[in-house]
N, C-alpha and C positions, 0 to 999 in steps of 0.2 A: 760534871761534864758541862762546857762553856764553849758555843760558836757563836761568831761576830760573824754577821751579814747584812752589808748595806744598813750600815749603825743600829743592827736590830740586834740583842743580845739574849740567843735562847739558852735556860736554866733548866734545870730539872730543882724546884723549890720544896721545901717543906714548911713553910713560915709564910705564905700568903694571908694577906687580912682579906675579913670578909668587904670590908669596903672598895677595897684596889677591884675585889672581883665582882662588885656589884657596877661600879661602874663601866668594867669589859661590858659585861652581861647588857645592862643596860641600852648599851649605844651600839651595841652588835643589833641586835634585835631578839637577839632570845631570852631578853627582859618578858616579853609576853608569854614565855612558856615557863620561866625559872618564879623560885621565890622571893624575888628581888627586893622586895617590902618586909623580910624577914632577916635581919643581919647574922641572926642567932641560926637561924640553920643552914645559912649561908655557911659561914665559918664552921660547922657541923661537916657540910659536905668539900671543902676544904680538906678539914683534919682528918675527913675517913677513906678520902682517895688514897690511894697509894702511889697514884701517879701524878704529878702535876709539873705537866712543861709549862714557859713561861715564855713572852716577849716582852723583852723591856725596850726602853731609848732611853740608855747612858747618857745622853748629850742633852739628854730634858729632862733631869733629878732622876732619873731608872725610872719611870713612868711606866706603869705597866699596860699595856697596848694589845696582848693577843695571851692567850688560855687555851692548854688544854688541858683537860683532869680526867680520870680514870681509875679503873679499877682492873688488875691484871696479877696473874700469877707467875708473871716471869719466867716462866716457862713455854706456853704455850699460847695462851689467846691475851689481846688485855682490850677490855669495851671501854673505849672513849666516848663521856657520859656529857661531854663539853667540846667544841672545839671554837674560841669566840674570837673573833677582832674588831676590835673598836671603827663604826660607822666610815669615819675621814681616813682609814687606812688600809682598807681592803682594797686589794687586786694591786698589791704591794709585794706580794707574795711573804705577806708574812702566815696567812695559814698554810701554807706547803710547807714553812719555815717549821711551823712548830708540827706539823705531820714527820717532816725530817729527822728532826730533833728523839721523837718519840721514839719513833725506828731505832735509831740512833742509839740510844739507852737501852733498848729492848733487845736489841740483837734479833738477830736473820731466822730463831727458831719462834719469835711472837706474832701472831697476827692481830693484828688491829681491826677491831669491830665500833661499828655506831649508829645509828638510825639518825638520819637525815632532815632536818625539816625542806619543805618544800622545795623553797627558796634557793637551798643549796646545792642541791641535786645537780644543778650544771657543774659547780664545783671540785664535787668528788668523782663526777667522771672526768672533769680534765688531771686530778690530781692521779687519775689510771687507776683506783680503787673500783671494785668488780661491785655491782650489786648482788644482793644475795634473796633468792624468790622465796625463801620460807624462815621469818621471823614474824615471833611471836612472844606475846607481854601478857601481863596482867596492869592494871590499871591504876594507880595509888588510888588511895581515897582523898588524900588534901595535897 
């Protein structure tokens, strides 16, 4: 499935390199929370998503500009584990673009979950997504 918007071209991918995705990561800012110094579990977590929407720009070699990846059963819930746009293109609306997109793929019976860093939180409530008062994690170890 393929929409063009405002020369933004959103994918649903299975073939992203760890490098295309290090560099989102990087220059969004969630270089400081991700393993960005690691290529190898970069591309680990890549090949074990199940979902990965995509932003490219056709008109600059398909540059890859905005990510999301996830984990969902297609059925009923799916936790978006990423959602990133590169530094110089946010409030382009290309993260609504790939929120869209995801929808889009998943159909009207999925809902989309994600924990937010800080910074975002104005974000996802303009994008009209609900906060939710009782989420809870365990912690990786590395």
């Amino acid at each position: 499935m393929t929409g063009v918007e405002n020369d933004v071209v959103y994918t649903r991918e299975t073939n992203v390199r760890a490098e295309e995705f290090h560099s989102v990561l990087a220059s969004s800012g969630l270089g400081d929370i991700r393993p960005v110094g690691d290529l190898e579990r970069l591309q680990r977590m890549l090949d074990n998503a199940n979902l990965v929407i995509t932003a490219r720009l056709p008109n600059e070699g398909n540059r890859l500009v905005g990510i999301a990846r996830g984990a969902t059963d297609c059925s009923w819930f799916c936790y978006v584990s990423e959602l990133a746009v590169m530094q110089g293109l946010k409030g382009m609306g290309i993260g609504r673009g790939l929120l869209a997109h995801a929808r889009e793929v998943l159909g009207p019976e999925v809902a989309l979950v994600l924990v937010s860093v800080p910074d975002a939180v104005p974000f996802y409530k303009a994008a009209r997504m609900e906060p939710l008062p009782h989420c809870f994690w365990y912690r990786r170890e590395r």
